[in-house]
mmCIF file of the N, C-alpha and C atoms, coordinates in Angstrom:
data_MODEL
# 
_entry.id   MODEL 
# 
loop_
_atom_site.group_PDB 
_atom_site.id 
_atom_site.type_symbol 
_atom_site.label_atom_id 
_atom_site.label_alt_id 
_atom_site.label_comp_id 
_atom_site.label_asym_id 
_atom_site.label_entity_id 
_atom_site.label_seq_id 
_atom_site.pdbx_PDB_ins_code 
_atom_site.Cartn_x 
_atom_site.Cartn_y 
_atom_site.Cartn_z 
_atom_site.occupancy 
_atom_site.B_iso_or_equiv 
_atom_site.pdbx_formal_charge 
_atom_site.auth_seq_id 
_atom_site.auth_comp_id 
_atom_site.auth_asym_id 
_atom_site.auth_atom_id 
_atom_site.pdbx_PDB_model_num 
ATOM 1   N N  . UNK A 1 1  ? 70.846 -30.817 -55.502 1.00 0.00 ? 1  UNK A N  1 
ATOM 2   C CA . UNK A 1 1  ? 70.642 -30.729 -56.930 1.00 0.00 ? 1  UNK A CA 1 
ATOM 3   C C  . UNK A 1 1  ? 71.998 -30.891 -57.610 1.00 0.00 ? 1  UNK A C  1 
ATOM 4   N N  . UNK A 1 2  ? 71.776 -31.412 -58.471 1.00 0.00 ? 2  UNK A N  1 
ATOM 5   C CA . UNK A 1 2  ? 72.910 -31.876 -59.437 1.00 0.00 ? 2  UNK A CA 1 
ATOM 6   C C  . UNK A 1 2  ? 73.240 -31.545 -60.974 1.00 0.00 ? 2  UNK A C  1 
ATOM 7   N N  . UNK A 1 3  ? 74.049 -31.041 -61.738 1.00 0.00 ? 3  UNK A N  1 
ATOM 8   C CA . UNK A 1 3  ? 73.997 -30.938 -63.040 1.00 0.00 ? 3  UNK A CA 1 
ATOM 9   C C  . UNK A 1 3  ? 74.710 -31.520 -63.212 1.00 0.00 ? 3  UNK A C  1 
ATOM 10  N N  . UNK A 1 4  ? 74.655 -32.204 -64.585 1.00 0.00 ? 4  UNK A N  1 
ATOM 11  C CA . UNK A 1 4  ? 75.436 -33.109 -65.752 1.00 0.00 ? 4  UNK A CA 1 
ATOM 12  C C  . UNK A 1 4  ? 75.542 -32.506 -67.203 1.00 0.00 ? 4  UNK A C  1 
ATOM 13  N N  . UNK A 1 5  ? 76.058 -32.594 -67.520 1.00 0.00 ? 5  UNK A N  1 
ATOM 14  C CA . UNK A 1 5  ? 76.318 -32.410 -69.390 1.00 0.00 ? 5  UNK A CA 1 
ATOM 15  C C  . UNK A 1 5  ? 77.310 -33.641 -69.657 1.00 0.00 ? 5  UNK A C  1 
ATOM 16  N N  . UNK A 1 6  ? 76.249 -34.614 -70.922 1.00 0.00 ? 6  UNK A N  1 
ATOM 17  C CA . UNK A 1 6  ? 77.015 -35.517 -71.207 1.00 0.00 ? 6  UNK A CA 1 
ATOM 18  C C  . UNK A 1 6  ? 77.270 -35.222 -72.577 1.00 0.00 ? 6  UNK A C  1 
ATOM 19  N N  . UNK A 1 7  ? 78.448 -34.928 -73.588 1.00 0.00 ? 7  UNK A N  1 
ATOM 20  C CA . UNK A 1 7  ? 78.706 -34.168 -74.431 1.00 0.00 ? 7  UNK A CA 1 
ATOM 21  C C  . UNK A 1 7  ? 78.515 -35.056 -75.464 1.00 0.00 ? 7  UNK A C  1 
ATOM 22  N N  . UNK A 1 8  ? 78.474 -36.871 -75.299 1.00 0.00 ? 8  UNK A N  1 
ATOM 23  C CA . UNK A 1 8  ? 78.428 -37.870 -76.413 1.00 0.00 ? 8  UNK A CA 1 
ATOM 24  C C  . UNK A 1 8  ? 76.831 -37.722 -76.891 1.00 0.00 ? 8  UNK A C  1 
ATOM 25  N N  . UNK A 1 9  ? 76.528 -37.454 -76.379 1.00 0.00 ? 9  UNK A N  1 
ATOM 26  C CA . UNK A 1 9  ? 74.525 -37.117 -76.577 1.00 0.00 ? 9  UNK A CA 1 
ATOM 27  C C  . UNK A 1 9  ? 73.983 -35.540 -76.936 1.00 0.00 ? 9  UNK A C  1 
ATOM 28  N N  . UNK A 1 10 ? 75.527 -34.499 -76.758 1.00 0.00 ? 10 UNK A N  1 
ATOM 29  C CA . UNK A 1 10 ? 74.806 -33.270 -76.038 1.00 0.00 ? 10 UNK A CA 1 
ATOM 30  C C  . UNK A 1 10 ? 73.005 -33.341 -75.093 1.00 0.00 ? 10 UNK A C  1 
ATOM 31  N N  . UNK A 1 11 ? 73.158 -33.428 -73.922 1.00 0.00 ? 11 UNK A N  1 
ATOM 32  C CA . UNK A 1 11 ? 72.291 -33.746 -73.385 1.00 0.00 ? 11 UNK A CA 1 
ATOM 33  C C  . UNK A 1 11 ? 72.642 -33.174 -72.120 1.00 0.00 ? 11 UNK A C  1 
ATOM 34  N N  . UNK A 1 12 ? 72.483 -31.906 -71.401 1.00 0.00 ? 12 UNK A N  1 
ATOM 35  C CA . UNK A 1 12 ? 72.425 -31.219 -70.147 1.00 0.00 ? 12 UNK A CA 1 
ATOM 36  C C  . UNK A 1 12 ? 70.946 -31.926 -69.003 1.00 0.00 ? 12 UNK A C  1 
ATOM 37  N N  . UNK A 1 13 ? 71.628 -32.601 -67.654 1.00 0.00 ? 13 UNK A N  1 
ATOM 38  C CA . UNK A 1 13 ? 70.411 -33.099 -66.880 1.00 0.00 ? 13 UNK A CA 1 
ATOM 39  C C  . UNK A 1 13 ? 70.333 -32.298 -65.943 1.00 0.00 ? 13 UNK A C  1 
ATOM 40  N N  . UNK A 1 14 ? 69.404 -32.204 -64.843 1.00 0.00 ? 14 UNK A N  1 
ATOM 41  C CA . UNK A 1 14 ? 69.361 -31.372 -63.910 1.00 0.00 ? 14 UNK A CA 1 
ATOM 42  C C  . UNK A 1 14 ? 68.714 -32.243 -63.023 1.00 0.00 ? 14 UNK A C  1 
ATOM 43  N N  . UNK A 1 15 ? 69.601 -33.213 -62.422 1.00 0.00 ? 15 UNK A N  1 
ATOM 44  C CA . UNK A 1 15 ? 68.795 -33.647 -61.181 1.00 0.00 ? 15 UNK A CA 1 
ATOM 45  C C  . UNK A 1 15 ? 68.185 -32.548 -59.524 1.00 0.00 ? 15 UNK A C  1 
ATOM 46  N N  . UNK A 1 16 ? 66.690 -33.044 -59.580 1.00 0.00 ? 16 UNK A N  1 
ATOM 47  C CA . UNK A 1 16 ? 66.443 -31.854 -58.610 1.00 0.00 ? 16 UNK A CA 1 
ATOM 48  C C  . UNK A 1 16 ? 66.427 -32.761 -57.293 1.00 0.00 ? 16 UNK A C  1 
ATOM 49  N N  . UNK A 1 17 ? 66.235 -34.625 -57.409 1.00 0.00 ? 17 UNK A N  1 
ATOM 50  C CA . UNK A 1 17 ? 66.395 -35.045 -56.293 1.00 0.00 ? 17 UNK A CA 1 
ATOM 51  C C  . UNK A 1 17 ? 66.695 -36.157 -56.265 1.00 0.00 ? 17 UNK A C  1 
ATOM 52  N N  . UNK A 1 18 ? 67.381 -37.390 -55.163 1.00 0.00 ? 18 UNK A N  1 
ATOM 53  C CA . UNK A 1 18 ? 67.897 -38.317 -55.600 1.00 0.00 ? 18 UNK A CA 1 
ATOM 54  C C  . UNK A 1 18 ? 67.080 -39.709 -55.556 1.00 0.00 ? 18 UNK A C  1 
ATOM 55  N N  . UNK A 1 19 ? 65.793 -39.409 -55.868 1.00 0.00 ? 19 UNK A N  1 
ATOM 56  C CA . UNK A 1 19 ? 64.381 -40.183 -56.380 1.00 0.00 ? 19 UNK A CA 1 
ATOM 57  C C  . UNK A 1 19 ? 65.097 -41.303 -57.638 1.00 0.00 ? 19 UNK A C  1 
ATOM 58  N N  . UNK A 1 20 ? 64.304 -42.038 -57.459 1.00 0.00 ? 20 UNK A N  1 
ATOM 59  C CA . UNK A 1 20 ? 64.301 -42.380 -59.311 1.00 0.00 ? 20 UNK A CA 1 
ATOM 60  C C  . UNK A 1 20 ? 62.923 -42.296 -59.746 1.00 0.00 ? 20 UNK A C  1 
ATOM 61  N N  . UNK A 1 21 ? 63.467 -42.098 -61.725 1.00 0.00 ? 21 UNK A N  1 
ATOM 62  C CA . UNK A 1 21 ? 62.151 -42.014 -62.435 1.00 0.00 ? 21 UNK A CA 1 
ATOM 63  C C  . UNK A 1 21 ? 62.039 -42.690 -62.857 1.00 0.00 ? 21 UNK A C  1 
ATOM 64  N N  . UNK A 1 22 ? 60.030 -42.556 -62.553 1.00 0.00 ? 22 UNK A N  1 
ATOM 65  C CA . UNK A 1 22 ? 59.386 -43.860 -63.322 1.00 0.00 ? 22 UNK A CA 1 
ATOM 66  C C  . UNK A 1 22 ? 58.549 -43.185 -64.541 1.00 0.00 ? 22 UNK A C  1 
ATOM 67  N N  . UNK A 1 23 ? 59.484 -42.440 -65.049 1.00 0.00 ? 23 UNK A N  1 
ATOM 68  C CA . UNK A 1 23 ? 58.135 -41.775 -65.710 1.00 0.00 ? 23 UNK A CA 1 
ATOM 69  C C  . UNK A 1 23 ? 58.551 -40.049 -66.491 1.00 0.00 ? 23 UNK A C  1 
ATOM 70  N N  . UNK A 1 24 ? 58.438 -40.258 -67.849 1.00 0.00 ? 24 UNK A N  1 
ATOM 71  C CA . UNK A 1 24 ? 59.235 -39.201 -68.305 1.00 0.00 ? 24 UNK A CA 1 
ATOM 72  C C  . UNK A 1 24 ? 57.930 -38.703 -69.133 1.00 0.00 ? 24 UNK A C  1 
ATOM 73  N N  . UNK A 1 25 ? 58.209 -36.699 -69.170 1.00 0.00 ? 25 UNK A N  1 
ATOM 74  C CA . UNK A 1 25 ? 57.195 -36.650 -70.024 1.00 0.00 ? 25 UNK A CA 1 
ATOM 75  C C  . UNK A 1 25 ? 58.035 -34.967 -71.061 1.00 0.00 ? 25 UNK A C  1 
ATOM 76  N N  . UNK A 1 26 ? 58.230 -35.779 -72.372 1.00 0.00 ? 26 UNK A N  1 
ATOM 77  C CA . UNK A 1 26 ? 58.644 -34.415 -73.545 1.00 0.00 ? 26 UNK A CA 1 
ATOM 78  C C  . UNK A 1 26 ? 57.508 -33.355 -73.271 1.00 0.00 ? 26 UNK A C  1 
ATOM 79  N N  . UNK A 1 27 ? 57.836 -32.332 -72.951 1.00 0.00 ? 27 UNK A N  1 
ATOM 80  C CA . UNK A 1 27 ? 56.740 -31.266 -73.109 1.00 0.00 ? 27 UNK A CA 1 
ATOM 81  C C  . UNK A 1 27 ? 56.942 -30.525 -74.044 1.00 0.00 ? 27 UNK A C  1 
ATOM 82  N N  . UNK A 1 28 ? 58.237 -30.195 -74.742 1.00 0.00 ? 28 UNK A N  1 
ATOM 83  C CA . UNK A 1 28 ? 58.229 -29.535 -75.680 1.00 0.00 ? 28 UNK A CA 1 
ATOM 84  C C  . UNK A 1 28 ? 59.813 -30.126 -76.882 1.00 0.00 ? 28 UNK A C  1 
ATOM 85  N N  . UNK A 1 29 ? 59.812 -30.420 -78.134 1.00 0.00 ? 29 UNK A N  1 
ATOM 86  C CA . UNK A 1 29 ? 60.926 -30.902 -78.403 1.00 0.00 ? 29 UNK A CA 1 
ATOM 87  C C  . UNK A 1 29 ? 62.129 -30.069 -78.124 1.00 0.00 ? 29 UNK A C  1 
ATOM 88  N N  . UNK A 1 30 ? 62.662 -32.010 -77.125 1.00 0.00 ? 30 UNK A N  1 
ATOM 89  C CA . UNK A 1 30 ? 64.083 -31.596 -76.851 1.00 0.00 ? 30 UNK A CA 1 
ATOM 90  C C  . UNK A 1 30 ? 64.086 -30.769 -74.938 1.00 0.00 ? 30 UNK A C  1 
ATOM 91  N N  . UNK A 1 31 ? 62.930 -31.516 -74.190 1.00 0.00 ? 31 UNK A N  1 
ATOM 92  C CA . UNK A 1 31 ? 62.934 -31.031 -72.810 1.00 0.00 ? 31 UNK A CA 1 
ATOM 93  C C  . UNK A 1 31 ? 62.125 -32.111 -72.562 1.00 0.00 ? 31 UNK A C  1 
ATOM 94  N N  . UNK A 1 32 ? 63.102 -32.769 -71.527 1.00 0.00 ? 32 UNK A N  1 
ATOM 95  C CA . UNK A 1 32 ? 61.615 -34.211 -71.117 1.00 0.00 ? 32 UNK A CA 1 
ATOM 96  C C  . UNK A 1 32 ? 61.717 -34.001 -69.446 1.00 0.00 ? 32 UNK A C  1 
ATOM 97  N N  . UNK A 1 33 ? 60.696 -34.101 -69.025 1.00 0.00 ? 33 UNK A N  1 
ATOM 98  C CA . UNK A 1 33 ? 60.443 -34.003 -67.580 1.00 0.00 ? 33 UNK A CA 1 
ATOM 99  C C  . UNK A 1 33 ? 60.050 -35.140 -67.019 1.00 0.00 ? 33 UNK A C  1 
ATOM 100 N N  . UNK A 1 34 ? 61.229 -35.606 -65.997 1.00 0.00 ? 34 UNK A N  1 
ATOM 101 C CA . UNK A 1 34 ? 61.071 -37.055 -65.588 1.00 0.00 ? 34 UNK A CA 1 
ATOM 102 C C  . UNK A 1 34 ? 60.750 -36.566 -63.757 1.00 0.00 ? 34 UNK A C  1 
ATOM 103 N N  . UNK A 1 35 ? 59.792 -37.800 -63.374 1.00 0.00 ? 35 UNK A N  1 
ATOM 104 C CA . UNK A 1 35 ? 58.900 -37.727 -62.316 1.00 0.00 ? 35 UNK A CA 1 
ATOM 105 C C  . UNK A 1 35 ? 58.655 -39.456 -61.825 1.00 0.00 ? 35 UNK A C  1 
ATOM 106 N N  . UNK A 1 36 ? 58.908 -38.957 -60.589 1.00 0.00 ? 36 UNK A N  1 
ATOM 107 C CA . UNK A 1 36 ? 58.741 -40.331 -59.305 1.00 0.00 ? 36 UNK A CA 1 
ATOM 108 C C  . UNK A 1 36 ? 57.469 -40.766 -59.210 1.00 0.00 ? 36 UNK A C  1 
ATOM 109 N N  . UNK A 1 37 ? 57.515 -42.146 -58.743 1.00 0.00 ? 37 UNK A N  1 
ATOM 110 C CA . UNK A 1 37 ? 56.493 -43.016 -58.940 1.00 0.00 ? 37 UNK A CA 1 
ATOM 111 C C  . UNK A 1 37 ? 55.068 -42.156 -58.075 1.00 0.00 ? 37 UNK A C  1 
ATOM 112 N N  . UNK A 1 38 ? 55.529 -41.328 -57.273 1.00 0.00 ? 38 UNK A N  1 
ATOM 113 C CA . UNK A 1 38 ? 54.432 -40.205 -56.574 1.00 0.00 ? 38 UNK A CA 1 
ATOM 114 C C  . UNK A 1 38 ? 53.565 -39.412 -57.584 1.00 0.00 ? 38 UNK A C  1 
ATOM 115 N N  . UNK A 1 39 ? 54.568 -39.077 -58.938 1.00 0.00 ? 39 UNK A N  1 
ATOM 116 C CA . UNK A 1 39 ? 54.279 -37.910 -59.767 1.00 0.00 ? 39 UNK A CA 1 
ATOM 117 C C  . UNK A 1 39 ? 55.042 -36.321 -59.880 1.00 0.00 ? 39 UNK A C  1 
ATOM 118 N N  . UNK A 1 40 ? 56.194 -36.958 -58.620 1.00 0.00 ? 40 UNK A N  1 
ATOM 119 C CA . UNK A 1 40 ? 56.543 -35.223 -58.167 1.00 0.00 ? 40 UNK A CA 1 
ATOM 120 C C  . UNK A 1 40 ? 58.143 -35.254 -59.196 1.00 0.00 ? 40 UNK A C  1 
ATOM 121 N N  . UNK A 1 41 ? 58.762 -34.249 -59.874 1.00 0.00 ? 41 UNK A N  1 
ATOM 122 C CA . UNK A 1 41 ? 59.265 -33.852 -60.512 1.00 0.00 ? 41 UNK A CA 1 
ATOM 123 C C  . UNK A 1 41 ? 60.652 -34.214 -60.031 1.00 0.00 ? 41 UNK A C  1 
ATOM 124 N N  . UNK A 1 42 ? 61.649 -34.928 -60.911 1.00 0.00 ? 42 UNK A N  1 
ATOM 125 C CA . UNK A 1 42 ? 62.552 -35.680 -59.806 1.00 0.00 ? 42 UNK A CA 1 
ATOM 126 C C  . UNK A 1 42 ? 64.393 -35.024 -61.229 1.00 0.00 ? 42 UNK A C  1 
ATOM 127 N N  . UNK A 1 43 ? 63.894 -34.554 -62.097 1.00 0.00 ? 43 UNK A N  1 
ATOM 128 C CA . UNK A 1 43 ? 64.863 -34.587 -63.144 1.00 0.00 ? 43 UNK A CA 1 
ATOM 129 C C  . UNK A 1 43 ? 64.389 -33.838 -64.474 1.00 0.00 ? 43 UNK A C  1 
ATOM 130 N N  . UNK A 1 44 ? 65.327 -32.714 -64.924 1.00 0.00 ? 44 UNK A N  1 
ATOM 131 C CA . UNK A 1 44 ? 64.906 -32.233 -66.665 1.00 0.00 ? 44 UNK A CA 1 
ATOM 132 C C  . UNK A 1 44 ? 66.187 -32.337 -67.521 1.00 0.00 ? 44 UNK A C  1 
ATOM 133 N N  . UNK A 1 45 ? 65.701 -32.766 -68.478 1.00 0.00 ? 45 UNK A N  1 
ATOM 134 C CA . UNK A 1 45 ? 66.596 -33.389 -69.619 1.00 0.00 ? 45 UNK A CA 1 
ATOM 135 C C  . UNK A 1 45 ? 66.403 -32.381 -70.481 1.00 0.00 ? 45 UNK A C  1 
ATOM 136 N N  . UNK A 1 46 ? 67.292 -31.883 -70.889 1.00 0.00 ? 46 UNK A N  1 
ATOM 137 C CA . UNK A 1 46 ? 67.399 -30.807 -72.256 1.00 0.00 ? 46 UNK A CA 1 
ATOM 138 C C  . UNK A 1 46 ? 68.596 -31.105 -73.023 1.00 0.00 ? 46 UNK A C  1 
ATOM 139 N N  . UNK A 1 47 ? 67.643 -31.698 -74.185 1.00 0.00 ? 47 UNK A N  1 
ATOM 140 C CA . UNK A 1 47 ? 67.913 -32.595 -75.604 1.00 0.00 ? 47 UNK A CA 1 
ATOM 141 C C  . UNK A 1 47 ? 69.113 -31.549 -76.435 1.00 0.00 ? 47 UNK A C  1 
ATOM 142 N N  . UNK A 1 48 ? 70.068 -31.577 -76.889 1.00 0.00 ? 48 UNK A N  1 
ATOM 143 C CA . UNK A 1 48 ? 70.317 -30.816 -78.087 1.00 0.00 ? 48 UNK A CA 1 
ATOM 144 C C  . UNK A 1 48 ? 71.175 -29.706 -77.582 1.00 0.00 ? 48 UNK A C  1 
ATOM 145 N N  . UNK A 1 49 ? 71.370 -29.612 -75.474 1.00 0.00 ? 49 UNK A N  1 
ATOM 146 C CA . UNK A 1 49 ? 71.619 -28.309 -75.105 1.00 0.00 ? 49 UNK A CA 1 
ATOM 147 C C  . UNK A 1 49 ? 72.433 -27.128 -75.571 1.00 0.00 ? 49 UNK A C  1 
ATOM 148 N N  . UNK A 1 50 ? 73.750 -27.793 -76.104 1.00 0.00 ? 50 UNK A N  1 
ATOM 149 C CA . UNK A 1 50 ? 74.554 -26.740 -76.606 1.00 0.00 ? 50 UNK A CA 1 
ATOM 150 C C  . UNK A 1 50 ? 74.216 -25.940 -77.475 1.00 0.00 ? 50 UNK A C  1 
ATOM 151 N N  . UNK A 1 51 ? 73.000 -26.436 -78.798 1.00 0.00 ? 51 UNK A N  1 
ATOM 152 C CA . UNK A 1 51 ? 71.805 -25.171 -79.811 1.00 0.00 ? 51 UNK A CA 1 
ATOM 153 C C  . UNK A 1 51 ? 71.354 -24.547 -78.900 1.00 0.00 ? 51 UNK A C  1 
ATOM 154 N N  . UNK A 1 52 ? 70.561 -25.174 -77.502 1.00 0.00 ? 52 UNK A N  1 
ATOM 155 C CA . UNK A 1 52 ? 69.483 -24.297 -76.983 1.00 0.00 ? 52 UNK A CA 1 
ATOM 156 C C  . UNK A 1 52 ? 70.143 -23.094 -76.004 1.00 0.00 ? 52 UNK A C  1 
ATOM 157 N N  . UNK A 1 53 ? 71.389 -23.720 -75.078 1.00 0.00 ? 53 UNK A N  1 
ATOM 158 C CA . UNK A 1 53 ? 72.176 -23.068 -73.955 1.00 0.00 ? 53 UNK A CA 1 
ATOM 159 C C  . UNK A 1 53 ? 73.517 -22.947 -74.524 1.00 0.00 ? 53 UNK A C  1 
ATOM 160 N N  . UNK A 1 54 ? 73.882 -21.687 -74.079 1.00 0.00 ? 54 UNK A N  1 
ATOM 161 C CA . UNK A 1 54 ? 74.945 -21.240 -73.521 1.00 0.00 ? 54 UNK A CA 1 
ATOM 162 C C  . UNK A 1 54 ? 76.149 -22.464 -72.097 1.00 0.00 ? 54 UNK A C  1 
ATOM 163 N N  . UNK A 1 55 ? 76.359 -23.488 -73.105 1.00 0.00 ? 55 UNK A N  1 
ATOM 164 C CA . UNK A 1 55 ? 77.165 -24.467 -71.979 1.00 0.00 ? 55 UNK A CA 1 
ATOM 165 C C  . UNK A 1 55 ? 78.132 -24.223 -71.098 1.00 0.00 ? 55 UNK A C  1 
ATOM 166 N N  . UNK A 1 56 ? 78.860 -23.463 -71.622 1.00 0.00 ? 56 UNK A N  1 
ATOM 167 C CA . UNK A 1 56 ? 80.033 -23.137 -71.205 1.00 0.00 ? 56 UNK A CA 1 
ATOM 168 C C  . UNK A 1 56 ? 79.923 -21.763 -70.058 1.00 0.00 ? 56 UNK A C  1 
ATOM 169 N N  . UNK A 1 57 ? 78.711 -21.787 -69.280 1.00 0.00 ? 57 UNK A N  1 
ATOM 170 C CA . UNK A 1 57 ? 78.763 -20.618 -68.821 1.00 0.00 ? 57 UNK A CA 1 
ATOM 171 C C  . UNK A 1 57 ? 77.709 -21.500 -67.840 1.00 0.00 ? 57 UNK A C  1 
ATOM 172 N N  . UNK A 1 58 ? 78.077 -21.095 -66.347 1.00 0.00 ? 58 UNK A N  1 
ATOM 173 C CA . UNK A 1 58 ? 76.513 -21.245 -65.349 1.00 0.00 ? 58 UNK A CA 1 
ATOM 174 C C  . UNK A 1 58 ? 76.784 -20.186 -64.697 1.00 0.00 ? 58 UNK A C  1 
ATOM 175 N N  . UNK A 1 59 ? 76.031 -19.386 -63.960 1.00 0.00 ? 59 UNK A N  1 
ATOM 176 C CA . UNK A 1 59 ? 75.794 -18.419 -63.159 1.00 0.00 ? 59 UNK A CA 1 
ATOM 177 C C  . UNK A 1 59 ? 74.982 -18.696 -61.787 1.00 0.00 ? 59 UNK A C  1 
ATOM 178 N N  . UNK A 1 60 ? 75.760 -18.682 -61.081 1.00 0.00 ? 60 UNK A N  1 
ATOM 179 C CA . UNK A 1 60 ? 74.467 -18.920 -59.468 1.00 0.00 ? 60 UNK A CA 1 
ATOM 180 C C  . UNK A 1 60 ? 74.209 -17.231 -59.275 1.00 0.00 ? 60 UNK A C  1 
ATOM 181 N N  . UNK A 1 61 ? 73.314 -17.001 -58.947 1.00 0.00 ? 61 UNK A N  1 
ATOM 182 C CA . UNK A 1 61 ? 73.144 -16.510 -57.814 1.00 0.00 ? 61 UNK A CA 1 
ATOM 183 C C  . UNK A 1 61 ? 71.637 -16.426 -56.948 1.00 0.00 ? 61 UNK A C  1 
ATOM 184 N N  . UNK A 1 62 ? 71.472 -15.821 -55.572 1.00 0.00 ? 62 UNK A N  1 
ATOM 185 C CA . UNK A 1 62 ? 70.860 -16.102 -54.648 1.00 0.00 ? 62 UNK A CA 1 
ATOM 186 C C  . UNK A 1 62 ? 70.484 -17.691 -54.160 1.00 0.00 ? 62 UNK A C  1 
ATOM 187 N N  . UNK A 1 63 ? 71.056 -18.251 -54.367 1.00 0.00 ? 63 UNK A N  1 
ATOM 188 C CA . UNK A 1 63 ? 71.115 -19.560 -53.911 1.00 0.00 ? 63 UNK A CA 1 
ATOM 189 C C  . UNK A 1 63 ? 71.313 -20.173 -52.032 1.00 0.00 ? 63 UNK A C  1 
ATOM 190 N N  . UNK A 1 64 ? 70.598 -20.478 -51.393 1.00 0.00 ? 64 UNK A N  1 
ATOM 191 C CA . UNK A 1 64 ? 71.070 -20.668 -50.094 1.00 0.00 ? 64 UNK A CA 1 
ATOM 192 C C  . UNK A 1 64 ? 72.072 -22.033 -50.164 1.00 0.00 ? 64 UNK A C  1 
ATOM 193 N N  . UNK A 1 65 ? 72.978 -21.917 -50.704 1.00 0.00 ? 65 UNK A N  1 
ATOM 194 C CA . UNK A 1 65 ? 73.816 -22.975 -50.527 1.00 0.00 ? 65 UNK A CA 1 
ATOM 195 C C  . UNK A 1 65 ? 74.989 -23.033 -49.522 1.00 0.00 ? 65 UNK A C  1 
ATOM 196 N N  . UNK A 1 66 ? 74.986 -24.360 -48.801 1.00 0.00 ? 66 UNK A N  1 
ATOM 197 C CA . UNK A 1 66 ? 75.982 -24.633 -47.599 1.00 0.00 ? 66 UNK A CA 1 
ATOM 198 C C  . UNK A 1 66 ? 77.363 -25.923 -47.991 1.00 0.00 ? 66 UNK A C  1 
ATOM 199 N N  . UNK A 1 67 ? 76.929 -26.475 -49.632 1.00 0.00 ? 67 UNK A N  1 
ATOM 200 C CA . UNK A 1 67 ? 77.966 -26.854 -49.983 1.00 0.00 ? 67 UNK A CA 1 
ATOM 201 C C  . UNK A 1 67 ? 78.140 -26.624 -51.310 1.00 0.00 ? 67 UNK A C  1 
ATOM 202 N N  . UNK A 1 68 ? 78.973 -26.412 -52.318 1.00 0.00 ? 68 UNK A N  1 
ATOM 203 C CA . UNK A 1 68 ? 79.446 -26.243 -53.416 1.00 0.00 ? 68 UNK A CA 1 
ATOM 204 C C  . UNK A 1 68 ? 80.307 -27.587 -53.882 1.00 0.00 ? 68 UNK A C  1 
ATOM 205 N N  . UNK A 1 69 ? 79.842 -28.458 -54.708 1.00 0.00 ? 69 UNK A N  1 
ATOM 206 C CA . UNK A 1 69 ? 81.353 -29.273 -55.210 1.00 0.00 ? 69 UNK A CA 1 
ATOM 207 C C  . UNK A 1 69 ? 81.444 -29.147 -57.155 1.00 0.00 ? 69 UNK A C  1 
ATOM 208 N N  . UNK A 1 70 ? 82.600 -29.375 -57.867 1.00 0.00 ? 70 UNK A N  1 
ATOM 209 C CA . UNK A 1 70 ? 82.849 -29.206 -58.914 1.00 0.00 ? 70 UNK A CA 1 
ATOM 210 C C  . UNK A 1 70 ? 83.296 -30.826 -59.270 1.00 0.00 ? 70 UNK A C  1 
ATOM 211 N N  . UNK A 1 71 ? 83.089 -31.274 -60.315 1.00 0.00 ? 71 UNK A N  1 
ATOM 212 C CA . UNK A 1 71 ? 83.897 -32.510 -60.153 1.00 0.00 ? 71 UNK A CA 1 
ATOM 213 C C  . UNK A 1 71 ? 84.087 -32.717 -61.902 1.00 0.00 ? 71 UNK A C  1 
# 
């Protein structure tokens, strides 16, 4: 899994896998849920993030993670 914040859009992504989408769906303004040609959930887009989130802040925890990168 992957996060992005692209700050020219404010636009926070959350890739959950490295699928591509064929297929996006707004469920609520300003959150679009994009999904593989299967239907299975591949990416969430949250429109506007810095109104909705706290950017400047992530918090893990309980995570089984075996790699960490920052870039």
């Amino acid at each position: 899994m992957r996060i992005n914040y692209d700050a020219a859009t404010d636009s926070l992504y959350l890739h959950l896998a490295e699928r591509a989408s064929v297929d996006s769906d707004g469920v609520v303004d300003g959150l679009v849920l994009d999904c593989d040609v299967s239907g299975a959930l591949v990416g969430i887009d949250v429109q506007h993030a810095s109104k909705k989130t706290d950017i400047h802040q992530l918090a893990l925890s309980h995570l089984p993670l075996t790699r960490l990168e920052a870039a």
